[in-house]
C-alpha positions as a Python dict, from the first residue, in 0.01 Angstrom:
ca = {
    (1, 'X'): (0, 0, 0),
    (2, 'X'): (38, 356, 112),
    (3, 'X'): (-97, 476, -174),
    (4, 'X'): (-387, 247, -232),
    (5, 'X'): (-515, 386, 155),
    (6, 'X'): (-688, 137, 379),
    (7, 'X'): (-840, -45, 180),
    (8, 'X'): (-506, -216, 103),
    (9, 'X'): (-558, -414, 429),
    (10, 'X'): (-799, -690, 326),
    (11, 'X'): (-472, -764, 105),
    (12, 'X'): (-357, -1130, 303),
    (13, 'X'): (-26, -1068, 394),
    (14, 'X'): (249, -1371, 319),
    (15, 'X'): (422, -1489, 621),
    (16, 'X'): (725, -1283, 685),
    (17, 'X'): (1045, -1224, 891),
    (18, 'X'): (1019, -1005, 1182),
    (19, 'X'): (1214, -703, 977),
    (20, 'X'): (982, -721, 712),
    (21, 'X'): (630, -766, 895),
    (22, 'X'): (711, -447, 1103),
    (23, 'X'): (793, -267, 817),
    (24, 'X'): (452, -406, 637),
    (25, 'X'): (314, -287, 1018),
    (26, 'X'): (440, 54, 990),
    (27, 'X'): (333, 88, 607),
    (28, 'X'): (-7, -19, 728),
    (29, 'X'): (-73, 239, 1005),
    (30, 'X'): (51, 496, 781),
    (31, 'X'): (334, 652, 948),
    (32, 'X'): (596, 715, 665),
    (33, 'X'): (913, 783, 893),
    (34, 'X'): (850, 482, 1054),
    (35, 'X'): (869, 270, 694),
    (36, 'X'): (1171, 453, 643),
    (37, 'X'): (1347, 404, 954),
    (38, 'X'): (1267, 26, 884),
    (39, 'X'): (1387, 5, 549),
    (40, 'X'): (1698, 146, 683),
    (41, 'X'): (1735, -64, 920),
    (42, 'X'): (1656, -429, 662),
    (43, 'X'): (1961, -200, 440),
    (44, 'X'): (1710, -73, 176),
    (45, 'X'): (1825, 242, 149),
    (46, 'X'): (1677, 358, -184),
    (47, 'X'): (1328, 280, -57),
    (48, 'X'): (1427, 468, 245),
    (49, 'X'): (1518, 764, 77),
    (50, 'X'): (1172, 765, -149),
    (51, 'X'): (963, 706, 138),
    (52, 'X'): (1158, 1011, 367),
    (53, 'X'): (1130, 1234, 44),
    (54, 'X'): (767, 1089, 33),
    (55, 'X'): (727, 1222, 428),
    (56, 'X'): (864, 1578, 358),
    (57, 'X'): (594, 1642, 94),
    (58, 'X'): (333, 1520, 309),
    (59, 'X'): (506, 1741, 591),
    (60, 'X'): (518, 2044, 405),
    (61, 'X'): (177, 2003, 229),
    (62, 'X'): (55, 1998, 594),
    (63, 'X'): (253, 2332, 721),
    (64, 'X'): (501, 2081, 901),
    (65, 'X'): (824, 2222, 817),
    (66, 'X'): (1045, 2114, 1106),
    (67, 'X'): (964, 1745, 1071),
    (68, 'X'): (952, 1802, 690),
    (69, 'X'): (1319, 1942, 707),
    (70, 'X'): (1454, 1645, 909),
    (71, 'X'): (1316, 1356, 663),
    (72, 'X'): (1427, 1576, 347),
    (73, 'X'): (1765, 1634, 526),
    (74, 'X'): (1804, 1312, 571),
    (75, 'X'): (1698, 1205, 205),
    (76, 'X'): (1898, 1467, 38),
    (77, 'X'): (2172, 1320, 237),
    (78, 'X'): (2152, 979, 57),
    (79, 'X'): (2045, 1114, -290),
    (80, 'X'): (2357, 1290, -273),
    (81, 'X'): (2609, 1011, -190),
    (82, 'X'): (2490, 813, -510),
    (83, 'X'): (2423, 1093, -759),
    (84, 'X'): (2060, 1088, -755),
    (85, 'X'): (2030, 1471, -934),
    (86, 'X'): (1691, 1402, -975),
    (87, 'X'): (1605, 1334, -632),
    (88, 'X'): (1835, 1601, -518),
    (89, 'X'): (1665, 1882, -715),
    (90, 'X'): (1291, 1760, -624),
    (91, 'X'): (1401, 1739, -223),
    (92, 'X'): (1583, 2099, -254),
    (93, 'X'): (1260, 2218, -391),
    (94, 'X'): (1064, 2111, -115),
    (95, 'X'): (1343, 2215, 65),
    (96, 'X'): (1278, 2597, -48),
    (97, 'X'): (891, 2549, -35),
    (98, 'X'): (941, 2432, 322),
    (99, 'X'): (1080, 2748, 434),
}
């Protein structure tokens, strides 16, 4: 939804649990740490790691880079606990561009 911009919103939304419609909320206005601290907290932490990792670039594409170091800090974090080399070499990248 992110991605598609706003005109995602004329998308009818399902009825959903509390968790879920304030993460849907938080996707809608845009705000991509607030997605990812809600997917954290509904224990989707995977899609919290994207969408922090997701943040950063947007961060650091906007000359952000101590709000861009927290969310890829925090992503790295994860990516590294499961092995995610991948992840871990695109967020140290940013990391480096960041600085």
């Amino acid at each position: 939804m992110h991605e598609l911009g706003p005109e995602s919103l004329s998308v009818p939304l399902p009825e959903a649990h509390e968790p879920w419609r304030s993460v849907v909320n938080a996707l809608l206005q845009g705000d991509l740490v607030d997605v990812a601290d809600r997917l954290g907290d509904v224990g989707l932490l995977p899609d919290e790691a994207h969408t922090r990792l997701r943040a950063a670039r947007e961060f650091v594409s906007a000359g952000r880079r101590a709000e861009a170091d927290e969310q890829l800090r925090r992503a790295l974090a994860f990516y590294r606990t499961v092995g995610a080399s991948r992840y871990v070499r695109e967020g140290e990248a940013l990391l480096a561009a960041s600085a």
